[in-house]
N, C-alpha and C positions, 0 to 999 in steps of 0.2 A: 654964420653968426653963432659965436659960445652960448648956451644957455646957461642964466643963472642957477645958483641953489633955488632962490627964491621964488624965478620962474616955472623953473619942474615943478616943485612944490604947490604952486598956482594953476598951472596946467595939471595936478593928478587930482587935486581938488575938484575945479570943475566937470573931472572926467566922470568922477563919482559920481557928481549931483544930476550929472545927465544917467546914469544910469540907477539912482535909486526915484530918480520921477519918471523914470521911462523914458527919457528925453532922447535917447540914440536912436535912430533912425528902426535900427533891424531889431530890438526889444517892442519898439510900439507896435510891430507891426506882428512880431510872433505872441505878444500880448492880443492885440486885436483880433486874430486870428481865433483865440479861444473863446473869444465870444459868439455864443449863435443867441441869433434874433430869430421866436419862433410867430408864425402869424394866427392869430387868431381870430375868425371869422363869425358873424351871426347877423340875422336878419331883426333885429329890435333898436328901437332909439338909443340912442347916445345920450340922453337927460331923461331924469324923468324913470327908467327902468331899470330895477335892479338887478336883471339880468346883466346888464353891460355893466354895471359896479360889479357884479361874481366875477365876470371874465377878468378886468382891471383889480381886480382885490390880489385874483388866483396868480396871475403875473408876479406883479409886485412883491408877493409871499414867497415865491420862486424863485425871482431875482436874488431877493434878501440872504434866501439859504444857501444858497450857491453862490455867492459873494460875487456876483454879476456875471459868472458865468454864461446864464441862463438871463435872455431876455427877451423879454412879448411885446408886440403891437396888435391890437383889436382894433377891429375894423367891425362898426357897428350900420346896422342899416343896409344889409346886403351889398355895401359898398365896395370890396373886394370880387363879389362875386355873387350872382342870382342866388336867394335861398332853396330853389329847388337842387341846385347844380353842388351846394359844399357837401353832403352826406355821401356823393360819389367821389369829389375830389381828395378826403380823407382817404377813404378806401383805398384808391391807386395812388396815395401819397403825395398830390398835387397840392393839398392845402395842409397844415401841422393841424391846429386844432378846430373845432366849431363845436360853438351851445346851439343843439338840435334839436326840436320836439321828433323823439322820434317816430310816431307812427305815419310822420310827411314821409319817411325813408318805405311805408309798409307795400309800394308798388314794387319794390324792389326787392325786400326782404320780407316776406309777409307775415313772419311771428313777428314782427315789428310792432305791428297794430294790435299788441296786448298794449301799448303805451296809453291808449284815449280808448279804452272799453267799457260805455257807461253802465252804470252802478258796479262796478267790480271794486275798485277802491272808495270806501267810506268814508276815509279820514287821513287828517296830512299822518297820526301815528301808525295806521292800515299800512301807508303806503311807504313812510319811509323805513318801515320792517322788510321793505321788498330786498333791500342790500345785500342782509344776511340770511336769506329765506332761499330754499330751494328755485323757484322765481329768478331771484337774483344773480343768482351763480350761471341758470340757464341763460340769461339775458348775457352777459359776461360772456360765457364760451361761445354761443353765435356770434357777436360781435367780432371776440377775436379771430374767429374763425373767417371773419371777412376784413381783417385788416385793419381792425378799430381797437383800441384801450380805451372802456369806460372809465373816467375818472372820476366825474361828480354826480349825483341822483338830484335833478332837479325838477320835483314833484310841485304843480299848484293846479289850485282849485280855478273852477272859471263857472259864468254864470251868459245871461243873454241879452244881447243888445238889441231892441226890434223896434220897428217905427209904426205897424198899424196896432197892434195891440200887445199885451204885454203875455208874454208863452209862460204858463203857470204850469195847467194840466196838462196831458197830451194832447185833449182837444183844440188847445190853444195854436198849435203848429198847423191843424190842418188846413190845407190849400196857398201855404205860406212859400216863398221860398228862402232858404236859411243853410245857412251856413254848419258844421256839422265839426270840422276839424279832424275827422277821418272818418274810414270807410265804416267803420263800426258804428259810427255816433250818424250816417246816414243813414243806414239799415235800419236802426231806430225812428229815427226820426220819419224815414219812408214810411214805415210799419205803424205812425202816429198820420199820418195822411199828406206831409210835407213834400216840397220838392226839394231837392238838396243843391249846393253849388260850393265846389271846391277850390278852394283860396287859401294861400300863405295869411297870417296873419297881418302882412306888411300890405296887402291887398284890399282890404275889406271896407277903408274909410270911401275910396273911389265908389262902390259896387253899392256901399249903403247911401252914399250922398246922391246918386241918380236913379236909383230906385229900382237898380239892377238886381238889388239884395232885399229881403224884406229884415231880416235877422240876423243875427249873426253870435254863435256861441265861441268864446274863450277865455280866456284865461283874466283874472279879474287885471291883473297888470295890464295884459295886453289891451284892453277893455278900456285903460287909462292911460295907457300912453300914445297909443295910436288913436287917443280922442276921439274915441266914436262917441263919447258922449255930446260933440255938436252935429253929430247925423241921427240921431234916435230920441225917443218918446216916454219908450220905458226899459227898465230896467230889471230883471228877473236876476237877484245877487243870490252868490254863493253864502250858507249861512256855516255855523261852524259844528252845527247839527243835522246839516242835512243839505248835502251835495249830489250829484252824481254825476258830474264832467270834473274829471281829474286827469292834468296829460301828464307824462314822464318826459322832459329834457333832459339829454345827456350833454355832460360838457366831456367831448370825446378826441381824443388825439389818434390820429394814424400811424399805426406799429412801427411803419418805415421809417419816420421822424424822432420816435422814443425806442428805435434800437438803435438808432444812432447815436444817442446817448449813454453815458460811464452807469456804470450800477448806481452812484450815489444819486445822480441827476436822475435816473428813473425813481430811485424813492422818495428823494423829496416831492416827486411831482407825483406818484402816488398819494403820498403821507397828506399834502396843499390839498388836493383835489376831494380826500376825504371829508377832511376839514371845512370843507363850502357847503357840506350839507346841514350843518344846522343855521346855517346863514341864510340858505336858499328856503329855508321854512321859515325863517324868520320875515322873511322878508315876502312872500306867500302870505302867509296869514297876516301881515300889516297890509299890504292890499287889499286883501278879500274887507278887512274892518274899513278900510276908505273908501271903496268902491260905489259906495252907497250914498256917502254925503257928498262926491264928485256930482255924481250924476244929478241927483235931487239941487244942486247947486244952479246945476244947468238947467233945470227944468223938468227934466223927465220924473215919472213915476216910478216910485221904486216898490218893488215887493220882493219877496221870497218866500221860500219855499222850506213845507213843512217835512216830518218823516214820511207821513200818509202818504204826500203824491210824490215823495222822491220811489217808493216802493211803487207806487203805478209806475214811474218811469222803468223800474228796474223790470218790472214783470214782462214789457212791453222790449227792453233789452233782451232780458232773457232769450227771449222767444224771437228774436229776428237777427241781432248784434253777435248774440255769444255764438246763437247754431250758425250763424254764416263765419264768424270767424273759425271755427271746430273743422268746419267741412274743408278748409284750403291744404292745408298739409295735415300729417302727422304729428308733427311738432306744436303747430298750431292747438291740437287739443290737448296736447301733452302740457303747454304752457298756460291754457287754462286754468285746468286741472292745477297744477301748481300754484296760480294766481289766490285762486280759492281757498286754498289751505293755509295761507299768509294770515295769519293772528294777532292783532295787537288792542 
């Protein structure tokens, strides 16, 4: 059969339109092809926490720049994967990213546990000077050095959740058992006369509702999203004068996943990931200010705490927290030492 003018003409038309929408079969698919979906993991609710909005913000921002190059799925609620298990999966490049508190990783990496070392950090400005601080830089090169790219600093305050009385002083904890958040904030707290009991944060509502738990310290977020406000009495809140459980999250991507990426695609995901840290205070310090009328809502007693006993805390740190952390390695006091000289 002859074809017409007007047919060819018809036929190079449509040829086009399938390949300026993608529409040929071997374009969609070497288009497709250039898309990577990176996963990212963490142990905190999916409503309700603004951690899992950083994780979703940071995505999204990525995607954007990279004109979909780049794209995320979060997996909120240890639902990918147990939250003890992703701080290893990064490292041998089995997971892409995870928002980690990290002193849960310090059994494994022990400078880790400068992350939750009470009274060492003051204030959300203390702590987020750690970036550019000698601190920071060392925090950076151990990590990389085991397979991680710190991305984001997500520093927040936390306060105490307990059901027979409300932990003000240190005499308040003794003969209690509570929750600590690392090895550091146990040593403490042992050296205040407490028992200690070591739990994810995604853990704690179970262990406080049966009477497993008497206390439990974290993070004032976590404090409200994981609603331990219907398992507890009182409430010992973070003030913005006087804290001393501050933990360091990292939102951390494994090197093996972002070398696999073009030099542009690592620096937008550096450049994003900067950028979540004033979000991530932002959003800290509007918890720690609700923390107070959640709880009292529900009933519980709220109090806080002044300079006076945060400095009994710290003294009581000093002397069991800091010299047990000093003693593990080298590094370890060497990262002290560092910690301390952080100015703001």
């Amino acid at each position: 059969m002859k074809m017409t003018r007007r047919q060819m003409i018809l036929g190079s038309a449509a040829t086009l339109s399938l390949w300026t929408a993608g529409g040929l079969p071997g374009l969609s698919l070497a288009r497709a092809a250039d898309v990577k979906t990176l996963k990212i993991s963490h142990q905190f609710p999916s409503q309700g926490d603004f951690r899992n909005d950083l994780c979703k913000r940071f995505g999204a921002e990525v995607e954007k720049r990279t004109n979909g190059a780049l794209k995320f799925q979060v997996y909120p609620g240890s639902s990918l994967m147990k939250t003890e298990a992703q701080f290893n999966a990064v490292e041998m490049g089995a997971l892409d990213l995870t928002l980690y508190p990290l002193p849960y990783a310090a059994g494994h990496v022990r400078e880790l546990g400068i992350g939750l070392m009470p009274g060492l950090v003051t204030s959300y400005a203390n702590a987020t000077a750690w970036r550019n601080a000698d601190i920071g830089k060392a925090l950076v090169q151990l990590l990389d050095a085991k397979g991680i790219v710190m991305l984001s600093w997500v520093w927040q305050a936390g306060g105490v959740a307990s059901r027979p009385r409300a932990i003000v002083e240190p005499a308040d904890a003794k003969d209690l058992k509570i929750r600590g958040g690392s090895r550091a904030m146990d040593r403490m707290l042992e050296a205040a006369g407490a028992s200690v009991i070591s739990l994810p944060s995604n853990e704690l509502y179970a262990d406080m509702q049966t009477g497993v738990m008497d206390a439990a310290l974290t993070s004032s977020t976590s404090l409200m999203s994981f609603k331990l406000d219907e398992v507890s009495k009182f409430l010992t809140a973070p003030s913005h004068e006087a804290a001393y459980w501050f933990m360091l999250n990292g939102l951390l991507m494994s090197k093996d996943s972002f070398n696999q990426l073009s030099k542009a695609q690592q620096d937008v995901i550096r450049q994003v990931g900067a950028e979540m840290d004033p979000y991530d205070v932002q959003g800290a310090e509007a918890d720690d200010r609700s923390v107070a009328a959640v709880y009292g809502k529900a009933g519980a007693k709220v109090v806080s705490l002044d300079k006076a006993t945060v400095q009994k805390w710290r003294e009581i740190a000093r002397n069991s927290a800091w010299k047990d952390y000093a003693a593990q390695t080298k590094d370890c006091a060497r990262f002290l030492k560092l910690a301390q000289q952080v100015q703001a």
